[in-house]
FIMARNU-655239 format. One record per residue (C-alpha): x, y, z negated; chain; residue number from 1; residue in three letters. Coordinates in steps of 0.5 Angstrom, whole numbers, plus 500, padded with zeros to 3 digits. Layout:
% FIMARNU-655239
NODE    c1    c2    c3   unit   pos   code
NODE     X     Y     Z      A   NUM    ALA
...
//
This chain:
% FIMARNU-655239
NODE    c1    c2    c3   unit   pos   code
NODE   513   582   601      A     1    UNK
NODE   520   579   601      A     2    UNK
NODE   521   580   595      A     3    UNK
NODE   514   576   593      A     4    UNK
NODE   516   571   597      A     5    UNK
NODE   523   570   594      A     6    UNK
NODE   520   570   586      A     7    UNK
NODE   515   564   590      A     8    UNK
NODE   521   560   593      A     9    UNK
NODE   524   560   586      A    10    UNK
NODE   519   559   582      A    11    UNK
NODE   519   550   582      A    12    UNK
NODE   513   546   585      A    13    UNK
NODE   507   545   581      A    14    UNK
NODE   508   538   581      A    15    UNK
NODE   514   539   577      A    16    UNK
NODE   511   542   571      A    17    UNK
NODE   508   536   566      A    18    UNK
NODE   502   540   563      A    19    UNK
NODE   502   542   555      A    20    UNK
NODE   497   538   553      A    21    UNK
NODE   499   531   557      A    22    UNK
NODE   506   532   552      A    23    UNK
NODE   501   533   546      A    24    UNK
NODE   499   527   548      A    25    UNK
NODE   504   522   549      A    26    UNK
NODE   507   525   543      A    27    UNK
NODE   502   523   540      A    28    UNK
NODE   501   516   543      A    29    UNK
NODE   509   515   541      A    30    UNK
NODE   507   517   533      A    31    UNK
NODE   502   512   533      A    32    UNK
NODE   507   506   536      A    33    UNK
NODE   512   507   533      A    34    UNK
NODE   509   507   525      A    35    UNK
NODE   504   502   527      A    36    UNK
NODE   510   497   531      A    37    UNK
NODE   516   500   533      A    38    UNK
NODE   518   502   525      A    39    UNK
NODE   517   495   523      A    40    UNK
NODE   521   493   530      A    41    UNK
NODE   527   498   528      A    42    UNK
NODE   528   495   521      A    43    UNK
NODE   528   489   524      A    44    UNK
NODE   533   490   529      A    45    UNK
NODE   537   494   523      A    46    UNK
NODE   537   488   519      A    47    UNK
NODE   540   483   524      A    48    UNK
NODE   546   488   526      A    49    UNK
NODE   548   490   519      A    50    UNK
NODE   547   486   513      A    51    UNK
NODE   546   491   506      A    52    UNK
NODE   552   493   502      A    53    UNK
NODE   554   488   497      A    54    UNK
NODE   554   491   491      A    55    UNK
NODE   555   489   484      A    56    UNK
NODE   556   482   482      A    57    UNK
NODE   548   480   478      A    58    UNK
NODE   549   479   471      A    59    UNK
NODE   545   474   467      A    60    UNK
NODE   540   475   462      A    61    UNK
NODE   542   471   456      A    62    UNK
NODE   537   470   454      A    63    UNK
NODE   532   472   458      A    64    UNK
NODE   529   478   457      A    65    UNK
NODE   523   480   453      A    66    UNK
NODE   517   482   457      A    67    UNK
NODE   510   484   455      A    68    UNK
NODE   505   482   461      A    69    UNK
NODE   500   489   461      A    70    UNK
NODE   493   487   464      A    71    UNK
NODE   489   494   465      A    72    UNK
NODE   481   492   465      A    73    UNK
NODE   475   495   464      A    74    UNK
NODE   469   490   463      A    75    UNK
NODE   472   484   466      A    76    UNK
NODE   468   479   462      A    77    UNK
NODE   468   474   467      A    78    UNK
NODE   475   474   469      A    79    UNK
NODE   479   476   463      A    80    UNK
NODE   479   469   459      A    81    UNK
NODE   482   466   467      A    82    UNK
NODE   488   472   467      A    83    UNK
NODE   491   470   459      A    84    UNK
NODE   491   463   460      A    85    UNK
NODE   494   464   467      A    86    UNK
NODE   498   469   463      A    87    UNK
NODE   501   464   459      A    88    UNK
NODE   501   458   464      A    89    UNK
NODE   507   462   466      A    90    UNK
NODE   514   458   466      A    91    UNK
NODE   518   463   462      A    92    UNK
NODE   520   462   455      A    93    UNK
NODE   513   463   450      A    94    UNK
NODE   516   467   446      A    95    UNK
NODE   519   472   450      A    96    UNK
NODE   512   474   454      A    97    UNK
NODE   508   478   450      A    98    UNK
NODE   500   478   453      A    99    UNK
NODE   497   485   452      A   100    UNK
NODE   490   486   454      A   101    UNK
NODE   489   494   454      A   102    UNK
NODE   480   495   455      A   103    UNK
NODE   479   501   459      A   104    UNK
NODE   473   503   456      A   105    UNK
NODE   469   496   456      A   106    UNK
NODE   462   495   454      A   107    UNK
NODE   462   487   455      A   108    UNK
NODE   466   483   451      A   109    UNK
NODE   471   483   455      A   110    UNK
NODE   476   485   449      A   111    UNK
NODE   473   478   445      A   112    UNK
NODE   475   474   450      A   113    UNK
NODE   482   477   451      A   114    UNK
NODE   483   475   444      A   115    UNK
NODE   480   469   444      A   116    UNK
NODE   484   466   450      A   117    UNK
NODE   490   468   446      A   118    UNK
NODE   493   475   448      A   119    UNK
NODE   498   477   444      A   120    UNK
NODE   495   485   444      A   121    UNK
NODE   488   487   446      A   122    UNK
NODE   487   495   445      A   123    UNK
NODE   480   497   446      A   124    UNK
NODE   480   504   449      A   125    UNK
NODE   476   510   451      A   126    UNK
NODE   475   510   458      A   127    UNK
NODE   480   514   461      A   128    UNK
NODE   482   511   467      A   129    UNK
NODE   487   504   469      A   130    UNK
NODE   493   508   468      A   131    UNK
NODE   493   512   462      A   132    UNK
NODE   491   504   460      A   133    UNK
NODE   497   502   462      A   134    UNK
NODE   500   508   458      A   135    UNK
NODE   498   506   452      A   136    UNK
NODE   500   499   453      A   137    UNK
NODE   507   501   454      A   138    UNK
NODE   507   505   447      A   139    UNK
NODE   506   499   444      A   140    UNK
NODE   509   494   448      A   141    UNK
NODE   515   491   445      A   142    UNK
NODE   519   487   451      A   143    UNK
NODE   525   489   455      A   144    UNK
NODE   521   490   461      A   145    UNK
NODE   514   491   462      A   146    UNK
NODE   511   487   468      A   147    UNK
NODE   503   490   470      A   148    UNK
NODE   497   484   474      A   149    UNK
NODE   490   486   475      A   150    UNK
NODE   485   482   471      A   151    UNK
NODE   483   478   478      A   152    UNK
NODE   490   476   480      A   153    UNK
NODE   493   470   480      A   154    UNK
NODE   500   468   479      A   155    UNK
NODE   503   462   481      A   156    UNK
NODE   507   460   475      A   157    UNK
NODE   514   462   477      A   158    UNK
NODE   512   468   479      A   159    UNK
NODE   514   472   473      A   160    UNK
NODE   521   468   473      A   161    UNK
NODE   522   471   479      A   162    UNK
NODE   521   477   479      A   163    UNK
NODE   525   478   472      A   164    UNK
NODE   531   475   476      A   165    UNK
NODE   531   482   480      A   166    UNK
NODE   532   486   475      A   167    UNK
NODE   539   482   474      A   168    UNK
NODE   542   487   479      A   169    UNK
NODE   542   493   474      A   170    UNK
NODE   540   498   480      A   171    UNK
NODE   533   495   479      A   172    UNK
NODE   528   500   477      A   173    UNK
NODE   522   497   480      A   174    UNK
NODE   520   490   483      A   175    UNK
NODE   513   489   486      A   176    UNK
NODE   511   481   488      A   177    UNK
NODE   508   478   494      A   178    UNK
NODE   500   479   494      A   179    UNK
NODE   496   473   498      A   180    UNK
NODE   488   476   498      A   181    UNK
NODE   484   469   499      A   182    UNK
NODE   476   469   502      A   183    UNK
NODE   471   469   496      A   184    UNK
NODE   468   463   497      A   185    UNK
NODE   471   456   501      A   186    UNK
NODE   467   457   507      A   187    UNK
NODE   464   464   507      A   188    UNK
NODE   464   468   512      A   189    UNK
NODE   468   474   512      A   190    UNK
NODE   468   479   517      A   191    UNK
NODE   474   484   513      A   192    UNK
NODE   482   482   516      A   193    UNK
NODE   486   485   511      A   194    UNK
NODE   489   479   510      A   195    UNK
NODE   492   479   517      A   196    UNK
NODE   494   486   516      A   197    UNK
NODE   497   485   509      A   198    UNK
NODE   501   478   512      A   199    UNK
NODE   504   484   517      A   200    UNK
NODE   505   489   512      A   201    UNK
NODE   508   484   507      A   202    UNK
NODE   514   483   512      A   203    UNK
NODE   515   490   513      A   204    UNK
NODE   517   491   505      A   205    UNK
NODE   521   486   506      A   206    UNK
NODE   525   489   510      A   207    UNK
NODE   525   496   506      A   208    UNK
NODE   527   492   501      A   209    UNK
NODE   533   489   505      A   210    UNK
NODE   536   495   508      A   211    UNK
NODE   534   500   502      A   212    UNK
NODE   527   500   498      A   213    UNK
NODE   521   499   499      A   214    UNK
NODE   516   505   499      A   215    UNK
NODE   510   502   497      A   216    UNK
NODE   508   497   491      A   217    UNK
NODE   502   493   489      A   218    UNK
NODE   498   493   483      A   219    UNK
NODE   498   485   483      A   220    UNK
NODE   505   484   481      A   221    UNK
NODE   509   489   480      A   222    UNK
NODE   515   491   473      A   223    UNK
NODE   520   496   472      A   224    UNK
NODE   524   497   465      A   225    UNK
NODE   521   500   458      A   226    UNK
NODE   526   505   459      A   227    UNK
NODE   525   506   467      A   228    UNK
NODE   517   507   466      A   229    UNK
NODE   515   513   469      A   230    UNK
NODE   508   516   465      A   231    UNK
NODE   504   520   472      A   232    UNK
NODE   497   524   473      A   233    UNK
NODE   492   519   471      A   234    UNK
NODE   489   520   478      A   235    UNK
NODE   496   517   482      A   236    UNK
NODE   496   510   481      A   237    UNK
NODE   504   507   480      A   238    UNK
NODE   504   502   486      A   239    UNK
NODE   506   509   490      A   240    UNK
NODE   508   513   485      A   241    UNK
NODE   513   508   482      A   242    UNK
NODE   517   507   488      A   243    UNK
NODE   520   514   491      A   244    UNK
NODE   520   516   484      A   245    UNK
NODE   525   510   483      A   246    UNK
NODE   529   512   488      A   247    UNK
NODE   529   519   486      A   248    UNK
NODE   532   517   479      A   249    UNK
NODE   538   512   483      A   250    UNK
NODE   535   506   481      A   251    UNK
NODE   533   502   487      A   252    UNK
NODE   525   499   488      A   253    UNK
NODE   525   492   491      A   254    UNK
NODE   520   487   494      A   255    UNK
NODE   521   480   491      A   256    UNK
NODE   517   474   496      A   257    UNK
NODE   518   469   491      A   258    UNK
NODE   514   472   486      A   259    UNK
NODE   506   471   489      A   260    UNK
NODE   500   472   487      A   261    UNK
NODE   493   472   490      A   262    UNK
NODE   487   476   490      A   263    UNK
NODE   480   474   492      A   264    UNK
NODE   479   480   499      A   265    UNK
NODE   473   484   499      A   266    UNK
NODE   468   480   503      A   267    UNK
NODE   465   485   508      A   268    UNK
NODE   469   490   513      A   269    UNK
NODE   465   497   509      A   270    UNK
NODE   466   494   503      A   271    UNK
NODE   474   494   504      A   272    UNK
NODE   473   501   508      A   273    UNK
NODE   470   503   502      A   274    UNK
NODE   476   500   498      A   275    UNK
NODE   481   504   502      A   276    UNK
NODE   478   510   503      A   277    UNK
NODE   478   511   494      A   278    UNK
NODE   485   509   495      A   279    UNK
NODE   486   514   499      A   280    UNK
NODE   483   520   495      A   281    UNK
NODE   489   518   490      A   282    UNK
NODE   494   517   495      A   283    UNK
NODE   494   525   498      A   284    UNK
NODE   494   527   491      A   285    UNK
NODE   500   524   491      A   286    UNK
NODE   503   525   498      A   287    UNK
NODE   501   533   497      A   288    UNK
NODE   503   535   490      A   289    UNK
NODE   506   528   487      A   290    UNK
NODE   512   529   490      A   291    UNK
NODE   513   524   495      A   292    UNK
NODE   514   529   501      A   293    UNK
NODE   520   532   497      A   294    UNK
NODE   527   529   501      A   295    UNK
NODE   530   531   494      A   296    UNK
NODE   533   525   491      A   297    UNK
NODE   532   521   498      A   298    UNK
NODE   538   518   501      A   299    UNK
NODE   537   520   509      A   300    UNK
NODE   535   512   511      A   301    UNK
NODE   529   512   505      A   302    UNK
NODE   527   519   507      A   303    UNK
NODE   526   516   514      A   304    UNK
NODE   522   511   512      A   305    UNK
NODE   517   515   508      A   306    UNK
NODE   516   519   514      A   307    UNK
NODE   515   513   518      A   308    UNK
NODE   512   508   514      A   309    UNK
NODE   508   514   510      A   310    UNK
NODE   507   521   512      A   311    UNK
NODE   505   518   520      A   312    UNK
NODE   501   512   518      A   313    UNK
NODE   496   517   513      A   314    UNK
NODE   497   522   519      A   315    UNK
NODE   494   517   524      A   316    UNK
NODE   487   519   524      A   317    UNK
NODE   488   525   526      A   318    UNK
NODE   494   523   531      A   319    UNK
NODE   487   518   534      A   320    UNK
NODE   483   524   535      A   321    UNK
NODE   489   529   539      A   322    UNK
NODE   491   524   543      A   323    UNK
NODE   484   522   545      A   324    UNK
NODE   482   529   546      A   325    UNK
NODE   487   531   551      A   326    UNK
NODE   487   524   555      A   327    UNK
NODE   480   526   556      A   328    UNK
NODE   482   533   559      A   329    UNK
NODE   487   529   563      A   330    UNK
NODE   482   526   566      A   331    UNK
NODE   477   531   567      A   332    UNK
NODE   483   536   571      A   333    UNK
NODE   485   529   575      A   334    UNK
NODE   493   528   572      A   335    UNK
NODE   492   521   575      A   336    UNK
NODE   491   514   575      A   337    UNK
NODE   495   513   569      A   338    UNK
NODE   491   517   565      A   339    UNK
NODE   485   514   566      A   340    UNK
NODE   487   507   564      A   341    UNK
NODE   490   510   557      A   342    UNK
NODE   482   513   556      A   343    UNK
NODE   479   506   558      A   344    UNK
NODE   485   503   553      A   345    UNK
NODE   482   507   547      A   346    UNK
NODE   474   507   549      A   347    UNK
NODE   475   500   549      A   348    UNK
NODE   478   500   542      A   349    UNK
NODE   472   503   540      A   350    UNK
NODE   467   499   544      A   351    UNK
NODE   471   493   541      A   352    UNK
NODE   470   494   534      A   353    UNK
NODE   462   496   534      A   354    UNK
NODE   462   491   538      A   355    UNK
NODE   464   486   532      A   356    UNK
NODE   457   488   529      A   357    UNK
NODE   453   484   533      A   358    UNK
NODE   459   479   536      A   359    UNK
NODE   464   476   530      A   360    UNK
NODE   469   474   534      A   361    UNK
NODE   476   475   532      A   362    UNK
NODE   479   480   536      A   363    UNK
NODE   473   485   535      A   364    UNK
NODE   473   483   528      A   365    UNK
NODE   481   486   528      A   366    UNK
NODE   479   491   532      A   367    UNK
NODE   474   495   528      A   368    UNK
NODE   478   493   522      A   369    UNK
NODE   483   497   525      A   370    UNK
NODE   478   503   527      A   371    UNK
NODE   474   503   520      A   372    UNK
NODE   482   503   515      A   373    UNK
NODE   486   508   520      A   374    UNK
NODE   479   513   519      A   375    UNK
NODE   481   511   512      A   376    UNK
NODE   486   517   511      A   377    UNK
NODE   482   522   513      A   378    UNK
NODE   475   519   509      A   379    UNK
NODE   480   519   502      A   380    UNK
NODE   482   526   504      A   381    UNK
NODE   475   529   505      A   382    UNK
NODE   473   527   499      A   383    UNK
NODE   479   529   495      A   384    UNK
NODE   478   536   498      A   385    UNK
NODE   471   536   496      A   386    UNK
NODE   470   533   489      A   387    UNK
NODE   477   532   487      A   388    UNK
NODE   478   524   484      A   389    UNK
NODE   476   520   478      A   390    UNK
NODE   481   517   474      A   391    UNK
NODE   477   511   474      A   392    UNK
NODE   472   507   478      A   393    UNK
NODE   468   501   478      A   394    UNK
NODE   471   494   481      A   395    UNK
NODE   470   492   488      A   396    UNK
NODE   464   488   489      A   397    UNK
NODE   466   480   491      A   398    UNK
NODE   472   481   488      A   399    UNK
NODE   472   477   481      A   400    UNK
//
């Protein structure tokens, strides 16, 4: 009897022990903090108390240096003829732009236009998806750098001189501008948020950019030397891909704001669901066998940024599910108040965005904006797991 009541004495109070489950879940909820808000927060702070080294003085380009403007479409006889002319409505000099149109397979008269609109190169091409049209542009293209637009995007008419700029720094490999994405229509009515998250999401690039490189691009606006392009799997889209592998080859990829270009925004929250979720299935290949999570070739803060603004953001869905699973458990065994406060916190989150089907209040809208492009990830992995991904796919409807 002594004996058991000296091994109870030693054993500490029950209420010093924190249950499994509630680390789980807090570590969860940390995850889920810090790469939705407090990434961003941290780089912020960086930026302001250590400014980036300075490195070699820019050189200027005498004269400017030739680029061929690739323009990848497939049936884009609506808008192709608006793209050329926006094209050469740029203010560069004309004879240092080659316009190429390469047609993915068109059935329209897509090519026609082109031509006629006054693109310097149309390639009419079997169907083999937006990057291996992209690849066979840059055989054939014929400037110093290659910059990339889809055929809905508009750029501003200094858009191409400042993107050109960044690659006076000669550690430059990669340079991605500014996307806006706009309503389709003046007036209409549009339940999808991206433009909200994309203003946030363009600011943390920013960031990226300043500190290290950014470890995402756009396929609105971007560029990279002829000499530096990096030919991927057909399935693994340049505006992940290019990034880390940059900076795997020494180069840095960066973010240049005053290069801006718009796009019109998928009109319907499901729609952009459906947008993320194709994406998705291209981006897991990329995350899982491309590379991207090999630290090989990463400077520590770059690698950091990868887990941060990458690896954790695509793990979100599965981060939202543990950390509501558990919280029910705490709830159920009686942890405590607090418990019951984070559960109705993340009940309301849900009620908030099937709510907004029946109420388009704004904070609804963002809400189920949240809920439906963080379920994203996990939708695109389920169907790159299932069926694989198509190199090609069709455009998003409302989008041209």
């Amino acid at each position: 009897m002594a004996g058991a009541a000296g091994r109870l004495a030693r054993r500490p109070p029950q209420s010093w022990r924190v249950p499994a489950v509630a680390i789980i879940f807090w570590l969860c909820v940390a995850l889920i903090v810090w790469t939705q808000l407090g990434y961003a927060l941290a780089l912020a702070l960086i930026a302001q108390v250590r400014a980036r080294r300075a490195g070699p003085p820019r050189r200027r380009h005498e004269p400017e240096p030739s680029v061929s403007l690739i323009i990848a479409a497939h049936d884009e006889e609506d808008v192709i003829a608006g793209k050329v002319a926006d094209a050469l409505a740029q203010r560069y000099p004309r004879g240092r732009i080659e316009v190429i149109v390469a047609c993915d397979g068109c059935t329209d008269e897509t090519a026609r236009r082109a031509r006629a609109a006054g693109a310097d190169v149309v390639l009419e091409l079997a169907r083999g998806g937006k990057i291996r049209a992209q690849d066979a542009a840059v055989e054939v293209a014929r400037g110093d750098l290659v910059a990339f637009s889809d055929a809905n995007a508009r750029w501003e008419p200094d858009a191409l001189a400042a993107l050109v700029a960044a690659f006076d720094d000669p550690r430059v490999g990669y340079a991605c501008g500014q996307v806006r994405f706009v309503q389709a229509a003046a007036g209409a009515h549009a339940d999808n948020q991206e433009g909200v998250y994309w203003r946030y999401e363009m600011a943390v690039r920013a960031l990226e950019s300043r500190l290290s490189s950014v470890t995402a691009g756009n396929g609105a606006i971007y560029a990279t030397r002829r000499a530096d392009y990096v030919v991927v799997d057909p399935i693994m889209g340049h505006d992940l891909s290019f990034p880390f592998k940059m900076v795997k080859r020494g180069r840095r990829a960066v973010y240049v704001a005053g290069a801006r270009a718009s796009e019109k925004m998928v009109p319907s929250l499901l729609g952009e669901f459906a947008r993320k979720r194709r994406m998705m299935s291209h981006t897991w290949p990329i995350l899982l066998r491309g590379g991207m999570l090999s630290p090989r070739g990463y400077p520590p803060g770059y690698a950091a940024m990868i887990f941060s603004h990458r690896l954790l953001r695509y793990c979100t869905p599965a981060l939202h599910v543990l950390a509501l699973a558990c919280n029910v458990a705490l709830v159920a065994t009686g942890q405590g108040i607090v418990y019951v406060v984070t559960l109705a916190l993340q009940l309301a989150l849900l009620a908030a965005a099937l709510l907004a089907g029946l109420l388009p209040a704004r904070p609804l809208l963002v809400a189920r904006y949240y809920v439906l492009t963080t379920a994203s990830p996990a939708a695109g992995l389920w169907d790159w797991l299932r069926h694989g991904t198509a190199a090609a796919w069709e455009a998003t409807q409302g989008t041209r």
